[in-house]
C-alpha positions as CSV (number, residue, x, y, z in Angstrom):
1,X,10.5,0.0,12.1
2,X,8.0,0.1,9.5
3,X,4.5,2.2,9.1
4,X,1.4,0.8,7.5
5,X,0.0,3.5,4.9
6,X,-3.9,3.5,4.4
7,X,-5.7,6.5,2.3
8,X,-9.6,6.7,2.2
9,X,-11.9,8.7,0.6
10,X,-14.9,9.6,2.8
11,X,-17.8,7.5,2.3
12,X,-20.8,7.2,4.4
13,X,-20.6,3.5,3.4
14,X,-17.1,3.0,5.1
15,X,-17.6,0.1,7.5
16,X,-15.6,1.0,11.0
17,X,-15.6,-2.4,11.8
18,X,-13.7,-3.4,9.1
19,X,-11.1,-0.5,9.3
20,X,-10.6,-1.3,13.1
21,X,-10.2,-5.1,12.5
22,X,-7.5,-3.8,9.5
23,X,-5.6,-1.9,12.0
24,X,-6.0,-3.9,14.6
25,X,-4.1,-6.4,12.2
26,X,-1.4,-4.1,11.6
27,X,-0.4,-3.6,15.0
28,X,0.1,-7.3,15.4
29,X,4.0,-6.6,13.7
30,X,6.6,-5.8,16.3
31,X,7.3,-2.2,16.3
32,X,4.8,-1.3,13.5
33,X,3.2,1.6,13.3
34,X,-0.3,2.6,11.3
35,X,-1.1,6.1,9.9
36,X,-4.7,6.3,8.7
37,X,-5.3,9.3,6.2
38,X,-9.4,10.4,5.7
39,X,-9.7,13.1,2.5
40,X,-9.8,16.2,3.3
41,X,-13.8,16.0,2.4
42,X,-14.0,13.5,5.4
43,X,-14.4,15.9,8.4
44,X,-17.5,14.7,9.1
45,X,-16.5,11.6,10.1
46,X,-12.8,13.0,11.9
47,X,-14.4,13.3,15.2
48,X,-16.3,10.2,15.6
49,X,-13.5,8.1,14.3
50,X,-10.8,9.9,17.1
51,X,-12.8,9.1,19.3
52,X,-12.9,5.3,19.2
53,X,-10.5,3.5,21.4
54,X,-8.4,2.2,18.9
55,X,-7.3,6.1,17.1
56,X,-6.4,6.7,20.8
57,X,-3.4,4.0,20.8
58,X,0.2,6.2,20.4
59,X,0.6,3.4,17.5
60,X,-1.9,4.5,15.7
61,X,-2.1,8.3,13.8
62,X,-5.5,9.6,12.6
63,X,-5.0,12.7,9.8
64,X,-6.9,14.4,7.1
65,X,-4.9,14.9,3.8
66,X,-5.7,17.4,1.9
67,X,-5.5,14.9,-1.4
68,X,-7.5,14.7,-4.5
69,X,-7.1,10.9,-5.1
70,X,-5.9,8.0,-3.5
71,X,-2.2,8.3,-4.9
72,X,-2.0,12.4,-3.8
73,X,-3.2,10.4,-0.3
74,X,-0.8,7.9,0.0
75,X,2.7,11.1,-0.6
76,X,0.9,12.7,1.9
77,X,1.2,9.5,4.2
78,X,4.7,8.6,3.2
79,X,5.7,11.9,4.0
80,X,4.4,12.2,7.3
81,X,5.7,8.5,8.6
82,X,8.5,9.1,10.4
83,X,9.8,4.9,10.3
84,X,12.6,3.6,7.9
85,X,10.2,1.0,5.9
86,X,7.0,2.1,4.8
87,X,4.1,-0.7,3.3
88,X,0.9,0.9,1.3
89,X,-2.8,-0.9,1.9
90,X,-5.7,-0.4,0.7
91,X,-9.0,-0.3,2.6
92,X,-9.7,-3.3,4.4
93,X,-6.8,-5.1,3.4
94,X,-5.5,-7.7,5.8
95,X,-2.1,-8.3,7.4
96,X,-2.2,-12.4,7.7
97,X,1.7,-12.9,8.3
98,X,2.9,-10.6,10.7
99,X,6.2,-12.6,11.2
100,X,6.7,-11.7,7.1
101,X,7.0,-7.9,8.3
102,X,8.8,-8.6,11.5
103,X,11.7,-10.2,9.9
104,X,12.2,-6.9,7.4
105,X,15.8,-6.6,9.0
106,X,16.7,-9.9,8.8
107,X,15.7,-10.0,5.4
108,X,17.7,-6.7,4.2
109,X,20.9,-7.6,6.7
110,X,24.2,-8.2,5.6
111,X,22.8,-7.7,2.1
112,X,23.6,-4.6,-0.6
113,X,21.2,-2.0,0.3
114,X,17.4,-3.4,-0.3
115,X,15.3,-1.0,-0.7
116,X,12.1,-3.1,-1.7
117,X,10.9,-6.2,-0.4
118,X,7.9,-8.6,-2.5
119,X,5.6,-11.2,-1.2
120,X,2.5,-12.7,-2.1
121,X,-1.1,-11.6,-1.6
122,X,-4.3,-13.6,-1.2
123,X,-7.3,-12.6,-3.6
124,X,-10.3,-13.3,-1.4
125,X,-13.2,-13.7,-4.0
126,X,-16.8,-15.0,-3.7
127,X,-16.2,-18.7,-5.7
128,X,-12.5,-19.0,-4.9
129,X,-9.4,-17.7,-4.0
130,X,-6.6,-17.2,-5.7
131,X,-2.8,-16.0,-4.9
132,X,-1.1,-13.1,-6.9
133,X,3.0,-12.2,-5.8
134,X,6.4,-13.0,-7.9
135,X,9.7,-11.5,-7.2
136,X,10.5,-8.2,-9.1
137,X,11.6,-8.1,-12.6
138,X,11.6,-4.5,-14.4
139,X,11.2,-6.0,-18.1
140,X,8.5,-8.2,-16.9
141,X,6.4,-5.6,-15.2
142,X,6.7,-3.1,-18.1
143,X,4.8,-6.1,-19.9
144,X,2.5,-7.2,-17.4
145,X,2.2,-6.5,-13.1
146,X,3.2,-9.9,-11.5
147,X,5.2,-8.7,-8.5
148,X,2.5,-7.5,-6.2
149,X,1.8,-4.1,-4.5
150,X,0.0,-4.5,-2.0
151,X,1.8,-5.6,1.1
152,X,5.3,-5.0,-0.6
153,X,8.1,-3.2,2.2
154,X,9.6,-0.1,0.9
155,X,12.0,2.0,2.1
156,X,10.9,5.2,3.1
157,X,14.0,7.2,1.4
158,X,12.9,5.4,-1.8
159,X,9.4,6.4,-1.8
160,X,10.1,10.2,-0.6
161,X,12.8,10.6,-4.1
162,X,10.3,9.4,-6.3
163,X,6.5,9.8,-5.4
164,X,3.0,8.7,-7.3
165,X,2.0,10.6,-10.2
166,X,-1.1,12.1,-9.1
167,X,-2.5,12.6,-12.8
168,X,-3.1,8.9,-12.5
169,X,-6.7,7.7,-10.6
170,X,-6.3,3.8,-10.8
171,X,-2.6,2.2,-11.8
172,X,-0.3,4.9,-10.4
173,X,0.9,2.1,-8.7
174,X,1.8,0.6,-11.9
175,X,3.0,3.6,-13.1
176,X,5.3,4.1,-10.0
177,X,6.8,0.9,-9.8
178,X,7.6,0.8,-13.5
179,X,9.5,4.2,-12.9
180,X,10.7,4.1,-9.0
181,X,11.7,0.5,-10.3
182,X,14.6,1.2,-12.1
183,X,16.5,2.0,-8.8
184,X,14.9,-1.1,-6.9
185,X,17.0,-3.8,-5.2
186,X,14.4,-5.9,-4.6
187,X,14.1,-8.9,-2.7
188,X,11.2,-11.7,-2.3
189,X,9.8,-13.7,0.0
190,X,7.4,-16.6,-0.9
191,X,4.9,-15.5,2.1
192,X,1.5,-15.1,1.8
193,X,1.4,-12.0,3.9
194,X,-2.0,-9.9,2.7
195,X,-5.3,-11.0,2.4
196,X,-7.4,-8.4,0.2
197,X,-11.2,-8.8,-0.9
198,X,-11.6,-9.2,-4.8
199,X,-13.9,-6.9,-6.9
200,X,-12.1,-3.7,-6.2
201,X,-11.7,-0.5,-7.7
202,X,-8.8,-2.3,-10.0
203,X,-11.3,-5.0,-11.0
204,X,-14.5,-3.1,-11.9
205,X,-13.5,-0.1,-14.1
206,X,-11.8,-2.0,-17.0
207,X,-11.9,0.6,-19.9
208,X,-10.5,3.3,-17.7
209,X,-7.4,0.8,-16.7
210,X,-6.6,0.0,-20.1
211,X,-6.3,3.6,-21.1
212,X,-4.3,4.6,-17.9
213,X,-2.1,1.1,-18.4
214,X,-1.5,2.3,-22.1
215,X,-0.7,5.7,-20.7
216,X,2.0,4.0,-18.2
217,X,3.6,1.7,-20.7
218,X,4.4,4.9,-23.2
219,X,5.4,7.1,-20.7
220,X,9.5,7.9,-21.8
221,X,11.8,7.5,-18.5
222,X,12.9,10.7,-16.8
């Protein structure tokens, strides 16, 4: 019913641990499926990770994409799951609410056709935490993200017609939901379903975000 989408860039720093407990978290939705892609520069590690017991589980794909970026990554995933709904993490992110992704066809049943469903994120950071999620609103967003990313349910279809722009290296996801979002019908649920450490890639290369965000923002619809 729905694949869990996770891109990485080699790194001889990747923890294995924390990628298996990450899938292993996955898996813990009915039905779910998790397709893991490793850059095309990661060969090195291709073998070692295949070989672990948890790559051997039929639920559980191990590819190389031949990306350039995390966003080129993640259209390489989406095309290659093969489920209706498709959710994008990043490395190491959590699944805490598995019953939030089990109930996807409740939550889209006897409804106009939903294409996107929203929920709320935990920010796991060294002092405190804090929560990030609100439903979906286009002329919000285009003034500030509230509606979070990362654990969202897309449909598949949705995703395929529209794709990340790949010029972008840090808010294509911004950049994607601000344009894929003007064919949303969105729905939201109050759950906390992701946990996801703070002091990413997002929070550490500031000057580089605000030129991509002003980028985003004056980019004319197509």
């Amino acid at each position: 019913m729905i694949t869990f989408l996770i891109a990485i860039k080699d790194d001889p720093e990747i923890d294995l641990a924390t990628l298996e407990f990450q899938i292993a978290s996955c898996l813990r939705v009915h039905d779910a499926r998790v397709l893991v892609g490793l850059s095309a520069d990661g060969h090195g590690h291709f073998k070692t990770w295949a070989a672990r017991a948890l790559f051997m589980d039929a639920r559980v794909t191990l590819t190389i994409t031949d990306d350039k970026g995390l966003y080129e990554g993640w259209n390489a995933l989406a095309s290659a799951a093969s489920t209706p709904w498709v959710s994008f993490l990043g490395f190491g992110d959590i699944v805490i609410q598995p019953a939030h992704f089990n109930a996807i066809s409740k939550m889209t049943q006897g409804r106009p056709k939903i294409n996107a469903v929203f929920s709320r994120v935990v920010i796991l950071g060294p002092a405190h935490n804090r929560f990030f999620g609100r439903p979906y609103r286009l002329w919000q967003h285009k003034i500030k993200q509230g509606a979070a990313f990362i654990g969202a349910i897309f449909d598949r279809d949705l995703v395929l017609s529209t794709l990340f722009d790949t010029s972008y290296r840090i808010v294509g996801d911004y950049e994607w939901m601000s344009r894929a979002g003007r064919q949303f019908t969105a729905t939201f649920a109050p759950t906390v379903s992701v946990a996801m450490e703070a002091g990413g890639m997002s929070e550490s290369l500031v000057p580089q975000i605000k030129a991509e965000l002003k980028r985003a923002k004056e980019k004319r619809p197509t």
